[in-house]
Phi, psi and omega in degrees: 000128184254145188273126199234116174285099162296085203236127180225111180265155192199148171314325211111335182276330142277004161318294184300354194251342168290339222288282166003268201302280165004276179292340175301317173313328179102355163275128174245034172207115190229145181257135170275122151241138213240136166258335195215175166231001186250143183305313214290304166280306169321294188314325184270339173249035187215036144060025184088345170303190167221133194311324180286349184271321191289303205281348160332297188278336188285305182285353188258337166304321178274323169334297175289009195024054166280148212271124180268145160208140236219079177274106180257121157263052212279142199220131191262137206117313183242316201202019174285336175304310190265039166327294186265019171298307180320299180297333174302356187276325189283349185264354185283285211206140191301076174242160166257121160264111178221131198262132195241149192283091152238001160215140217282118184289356188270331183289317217300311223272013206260331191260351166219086173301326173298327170001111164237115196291153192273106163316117177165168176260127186231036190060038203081010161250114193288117205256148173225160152233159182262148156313109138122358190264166171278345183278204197213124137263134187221161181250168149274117182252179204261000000 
């Protein structure tokens, strides 16, 4: 018998209508890869979609109290401004933020000094918390 992790990574844009089937599967963990939190910008780098379909799916997913994770790709120059928008999240809601190497983690972690890193095995990910949040930051190592 094998322990098999069921994990469902997505734009974010057929989430919500997928959330059903998902949990009928037995999957509770699902990954976002998010480049921005601002509309505007998501719409020019991301080919016009739109930001409101991802958090639509995003909030019917935390609903249903499926596990979130946030794989962020942040580009410097573009979309490096919103550090803490991201860390503002963990203090919202039990997401995992996890920042993947597109940018420099010494920029990232300079913008959250309080960090304390989680003693632990995280699959390749070095997990940190903020002081008051319920959420996880986390780096992707390579």
């Amino acid at each position: 018998m094998t322990n098999e992790i069921k994990n469902y990574i997505t734009d974010g844009h057929d989430l919500g209508e997928k959330v059903d089937e998902l949990k009928k599967a037995g999957i509770n963990d699902v990954t976002v890869v998010l480049n921005t939190l601002d509309h505007t910008r998501y719409k020019k780098l991301n080919d016009g979609k739109t930001l409101d379909l991802v958090f639509a799916g995003i909030n019917e997913a935390s609903d249903r109290q499926m596990n979130i994770t946030l794989h962020v790709g942040l580009k410097e120059g573009v979309t490096d401004d919103e550090v803490l928008n991201f860390l503002q999240l963990t203090f919202q809601h039990k997401y995992d933020i996890v920042f993947l190497p597109t940018i420099s983690y010494d920029f990232l972690k300079s913008k959250m000094p309080l960090l304390k890193k989680i003693e632990g095995d995280f699959a390749g990910v070095e997990m940190y918390k903020y002081p008051g949040s319920i959420g996880r930051i986390g780096f992707m190592m390579n």
